[in-house]
C-alpha positions in Angstrom: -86.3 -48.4 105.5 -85.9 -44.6 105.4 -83.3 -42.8 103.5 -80.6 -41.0 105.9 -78.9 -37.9 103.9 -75.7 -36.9 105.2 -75.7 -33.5 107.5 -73.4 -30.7 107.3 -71.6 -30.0 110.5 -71.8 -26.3 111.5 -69.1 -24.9 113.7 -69.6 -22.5 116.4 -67.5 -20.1 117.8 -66.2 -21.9 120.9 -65.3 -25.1 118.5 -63.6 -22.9 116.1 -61.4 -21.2 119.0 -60.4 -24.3 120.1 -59.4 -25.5 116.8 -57.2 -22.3 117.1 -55.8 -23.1 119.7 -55.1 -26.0 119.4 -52.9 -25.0 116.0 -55.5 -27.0 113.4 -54.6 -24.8 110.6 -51.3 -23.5 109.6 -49.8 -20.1 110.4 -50.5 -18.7 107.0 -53.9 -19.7 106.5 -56.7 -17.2 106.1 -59.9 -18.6 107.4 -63.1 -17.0 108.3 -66.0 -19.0 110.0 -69.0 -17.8 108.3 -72.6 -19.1 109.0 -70.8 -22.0 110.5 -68.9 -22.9 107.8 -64.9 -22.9 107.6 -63.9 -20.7 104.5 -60.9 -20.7 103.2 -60.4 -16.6 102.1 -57.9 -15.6 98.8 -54.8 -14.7 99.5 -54.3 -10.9 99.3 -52.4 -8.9 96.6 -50.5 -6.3 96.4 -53.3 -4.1 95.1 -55.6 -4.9 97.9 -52.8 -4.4 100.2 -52.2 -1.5 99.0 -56.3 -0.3 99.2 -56.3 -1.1 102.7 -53.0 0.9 103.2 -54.7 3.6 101.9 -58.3 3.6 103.7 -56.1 2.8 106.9 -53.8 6.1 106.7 -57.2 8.1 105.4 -59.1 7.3 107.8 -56.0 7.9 110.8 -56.3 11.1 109.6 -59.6 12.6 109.4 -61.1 10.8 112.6 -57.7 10.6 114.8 -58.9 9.1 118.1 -62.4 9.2 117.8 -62.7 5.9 116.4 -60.7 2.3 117.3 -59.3 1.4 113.5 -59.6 -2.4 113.3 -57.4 -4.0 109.7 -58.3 -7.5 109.2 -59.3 -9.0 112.8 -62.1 -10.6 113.8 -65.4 -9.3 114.3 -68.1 -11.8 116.3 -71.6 -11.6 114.7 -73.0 -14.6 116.4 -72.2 -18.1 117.7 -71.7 -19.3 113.9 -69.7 -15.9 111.8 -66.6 -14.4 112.9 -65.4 -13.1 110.0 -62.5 -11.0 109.3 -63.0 -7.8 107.6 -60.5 -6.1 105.7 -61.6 -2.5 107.3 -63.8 -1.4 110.1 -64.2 1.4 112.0 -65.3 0.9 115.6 -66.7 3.0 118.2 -63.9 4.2 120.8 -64.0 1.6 123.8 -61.5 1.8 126.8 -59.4 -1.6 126.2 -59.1 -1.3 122.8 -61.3 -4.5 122.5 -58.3 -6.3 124.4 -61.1 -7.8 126.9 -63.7 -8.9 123.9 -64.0 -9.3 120.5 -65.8 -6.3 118.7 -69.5 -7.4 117.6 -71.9 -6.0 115.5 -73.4 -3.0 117.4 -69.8 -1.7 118.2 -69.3 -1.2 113.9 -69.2 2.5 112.3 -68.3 1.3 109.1 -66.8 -1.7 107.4 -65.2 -2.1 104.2 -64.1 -5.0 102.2 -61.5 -4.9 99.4 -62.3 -6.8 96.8 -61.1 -7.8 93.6 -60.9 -11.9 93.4 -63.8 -12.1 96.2 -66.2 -9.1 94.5 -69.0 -11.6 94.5 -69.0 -13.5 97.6 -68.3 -9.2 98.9 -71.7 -8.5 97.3 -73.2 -11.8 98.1 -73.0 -14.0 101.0 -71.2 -11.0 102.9 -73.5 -8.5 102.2 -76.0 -10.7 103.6 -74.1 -11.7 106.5 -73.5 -7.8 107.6 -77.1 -6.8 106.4 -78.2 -9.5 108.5 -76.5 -8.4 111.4 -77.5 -4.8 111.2 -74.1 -3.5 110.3 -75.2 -0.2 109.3 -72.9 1.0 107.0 -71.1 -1.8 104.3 -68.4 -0.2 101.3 -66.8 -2.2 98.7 -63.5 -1.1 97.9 -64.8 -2.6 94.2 -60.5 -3.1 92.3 -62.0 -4.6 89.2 -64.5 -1.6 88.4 -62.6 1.2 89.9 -65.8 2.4 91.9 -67.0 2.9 95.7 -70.0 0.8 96.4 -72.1 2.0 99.6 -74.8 -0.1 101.1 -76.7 1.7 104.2 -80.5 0.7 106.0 -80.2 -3.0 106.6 -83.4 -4.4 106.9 -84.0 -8.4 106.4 -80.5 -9.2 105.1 -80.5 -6.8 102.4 -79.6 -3.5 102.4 -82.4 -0.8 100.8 -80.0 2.0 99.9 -77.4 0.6 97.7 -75.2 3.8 95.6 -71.9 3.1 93.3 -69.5 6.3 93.2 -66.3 7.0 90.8 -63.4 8.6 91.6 -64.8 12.3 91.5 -67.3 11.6 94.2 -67.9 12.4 97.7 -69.8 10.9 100.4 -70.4 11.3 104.5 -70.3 8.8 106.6 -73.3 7.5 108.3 -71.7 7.4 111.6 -70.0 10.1 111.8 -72.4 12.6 109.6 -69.4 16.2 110.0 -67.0 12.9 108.1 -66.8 14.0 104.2 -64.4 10.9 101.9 -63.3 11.9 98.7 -63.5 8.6 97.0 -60.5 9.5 94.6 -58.9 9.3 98.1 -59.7 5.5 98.4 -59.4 4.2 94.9 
């Protein structure tokens, strides 16, 4: 007799939706379906509410309507990860994304907050965006007061990897005329 080993269950996207739906999880819940997997996300503080405050009225005002400003919705990657960002910048699209959910090749920039979640941020998200050729990946880093930038995905990694402080600059990668004061985001 062979031994049988239990087997995760992976969710897709379709199941997940109509789980939604079908009003599974409470109101107040903060999920994310990542590689398949249901994950239950930290609540968010003031602090990080705060950050994202900040980065959305920053970013409002230098790119005005050049971008589509997406705070905490989600973002398809594939049949298995729809996670939920805390920041992204997309490119301009007619509807708004009211027809679709934005994907990976519609992201400028995306930014996560982090202060409870810093190393799932630089772990199995990194990967995740890396993986899925998200070009440009910040961490809003709360607990060491820095900036860190990751650009050049290649292989679920990302080759250029910089931490700033507060009396650093940088351009975005996007949108290369863009110059962020970081003291303007921390």
């Amino acid at each position: 007799m062979s031994a049988v080993f239990p087997q995760k269950h992976l969710t897709d996207i379709a199941e997940w939706h109509r789980m939604g739906e079908a009003g599974i999880f409470p109101p107040e819940s903060h999920m994310e379906l990542i590689e398949g997997e249901i994950l239950h996300m930290a609540p968010i503080g003031f602090n990080h509410a705060g950050h994202l405050n900040r980065l959305n009225r920053l970013f409002n005002r230098l790119l005005d309507d050049q971008v589509v400003i997406s705070v905490q919705n989600p973002l398809q990657l594939d049949d298995l990860s729809e996670p939920e960002p805390d920041f992204v910048l997309l490119k301009p699209e007619a509807s708004f994304y009211t027809t679709r959910y934005p994907t990976a090749a519609d992201v400028l920039l995306l930014i996560e907050v982090s202060d409870t979640t810093l190393r799932f941020d630089r772990n199995q998200k990194l990967r995740l965006y890396a993986g899925h050729n998200i070009t440009e990946y910040w961490i809003v880093n709360l607990i060491d007061d820095c900036l860190e930038i990751y650009r050049q995905p290649q292989d679920g990694d990302y080759l250029d990897k910089s931490v700033l402080s507060k009396a650093d600059s940088l351009n975005l990668q996007a949108l290369p005329k863009i110059q962020v004061a970081v003291s303007a985001i921390l």
